[in-house]
C-alpha positions as CSV (number, residue, x, y, z in Angstrom):
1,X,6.5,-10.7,-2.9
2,X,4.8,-7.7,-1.4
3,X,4.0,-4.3,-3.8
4,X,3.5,-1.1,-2.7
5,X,1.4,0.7,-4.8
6,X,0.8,4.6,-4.7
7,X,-0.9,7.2,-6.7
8,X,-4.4,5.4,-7.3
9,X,-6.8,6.9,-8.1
10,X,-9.4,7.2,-5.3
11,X,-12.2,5.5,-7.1
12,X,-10.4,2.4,-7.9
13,X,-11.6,-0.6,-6.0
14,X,-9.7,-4.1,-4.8
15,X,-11.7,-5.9,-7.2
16,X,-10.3,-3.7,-10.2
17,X,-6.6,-3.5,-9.1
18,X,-6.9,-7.3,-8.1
19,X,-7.5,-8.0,-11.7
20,X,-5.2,-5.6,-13.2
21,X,-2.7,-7.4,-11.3
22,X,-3.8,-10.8,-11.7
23,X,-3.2,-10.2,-15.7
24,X,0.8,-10.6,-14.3
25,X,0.3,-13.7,-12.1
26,X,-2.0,-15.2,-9.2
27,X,-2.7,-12.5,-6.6
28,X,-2.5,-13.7,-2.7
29,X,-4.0,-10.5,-1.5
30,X,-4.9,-7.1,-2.2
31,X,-5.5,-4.3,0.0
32,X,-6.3,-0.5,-0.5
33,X,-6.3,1.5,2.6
34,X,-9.0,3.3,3.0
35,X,-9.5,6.8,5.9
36,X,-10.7,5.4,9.2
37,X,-13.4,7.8,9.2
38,X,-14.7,8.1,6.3
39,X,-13.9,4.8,4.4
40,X,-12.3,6.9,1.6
41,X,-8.9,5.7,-0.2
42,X,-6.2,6.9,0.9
43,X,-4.5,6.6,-2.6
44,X,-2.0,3.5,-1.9
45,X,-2.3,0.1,-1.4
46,X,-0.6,-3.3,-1.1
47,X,-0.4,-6.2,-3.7
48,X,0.8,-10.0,-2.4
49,X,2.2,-12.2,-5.3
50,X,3.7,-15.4,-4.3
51,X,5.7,-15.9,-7.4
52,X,8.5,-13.4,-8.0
53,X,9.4,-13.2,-11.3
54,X,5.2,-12.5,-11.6
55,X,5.9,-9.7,-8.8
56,X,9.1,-8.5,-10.6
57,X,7.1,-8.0,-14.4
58,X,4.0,-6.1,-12.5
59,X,6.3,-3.8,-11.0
60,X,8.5,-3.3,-13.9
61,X,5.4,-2.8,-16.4
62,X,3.0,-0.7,-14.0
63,X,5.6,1.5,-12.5
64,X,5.3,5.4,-13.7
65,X,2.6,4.3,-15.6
66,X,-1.2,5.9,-16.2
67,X,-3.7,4.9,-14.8
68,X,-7.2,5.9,-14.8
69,X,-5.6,9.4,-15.1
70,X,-3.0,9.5,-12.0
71,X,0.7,8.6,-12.2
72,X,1.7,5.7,-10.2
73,X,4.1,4.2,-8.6
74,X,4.6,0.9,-7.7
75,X,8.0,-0.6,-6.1
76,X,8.4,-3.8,-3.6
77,X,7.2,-2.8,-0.3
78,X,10.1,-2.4,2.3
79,X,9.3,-3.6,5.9
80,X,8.9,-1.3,8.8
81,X,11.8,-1.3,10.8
82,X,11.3,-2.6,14.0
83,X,12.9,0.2,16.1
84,X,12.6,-1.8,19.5
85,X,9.8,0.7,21.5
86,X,7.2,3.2,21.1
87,X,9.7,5.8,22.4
88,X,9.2,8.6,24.3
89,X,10.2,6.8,27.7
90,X,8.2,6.6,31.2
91,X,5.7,3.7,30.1
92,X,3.7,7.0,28.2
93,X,4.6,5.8,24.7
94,X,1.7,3.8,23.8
95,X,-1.0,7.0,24.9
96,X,1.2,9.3,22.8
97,X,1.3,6.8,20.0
98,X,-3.1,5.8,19.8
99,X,-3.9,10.0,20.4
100,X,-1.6,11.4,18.1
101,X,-3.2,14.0,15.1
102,X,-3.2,12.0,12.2
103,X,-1.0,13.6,9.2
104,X,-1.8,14.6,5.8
105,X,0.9,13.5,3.4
């Protein structure tokens, strides 16, 4: 099962939430992503757990709860949709989609 993880704090490293994780069951794969630019955390991550039940008590546990001083939530992670196209029509989607301004959320 996949996690979504959001609120961390920006100094947390995959090593740390790997074994904060790994106290619920095996992890498969952990990932923070990080700023493109500057390497930075971006605050939210994703957790890989290949036993459910193990997925299922990390999420019920963690969720809401402290850590290191930030609020976080953590929820199965929903796949993108797969909408079918880049959009914008005339074969000028995929230069709109690689220059677009990066958002702050």
């Amino acid at each position: 099962m996949k996690i979504f993880i959001t609120g961390l704090p920006l100094e947390v490293g995959e090593d740390e939430l790997t074994a904060v994780f790994g106290d619920f069951g095996q992890v498969k794969s952990l990932r923070i992503i990080k700023d493109r630019d500057t390497g930075q955390s971006r605050g939210f991550g994703f957790v890989e757990m290949p036993v459910e039940e193990e997925a299922k008590e990390a999420i019920k546990r963690m969720n809401g709860g402290d850590y290191n001083g930030n609020r976080i939530k953590v929820a199965e992670a929903q796949e993108k949709p797969n909408t079918g196209g880049a959009g914008g029509g005339g074969g000028a989607g995929g230069f709109r989609r690689n220059n677009r301004t990066e958002k702050s959320y």
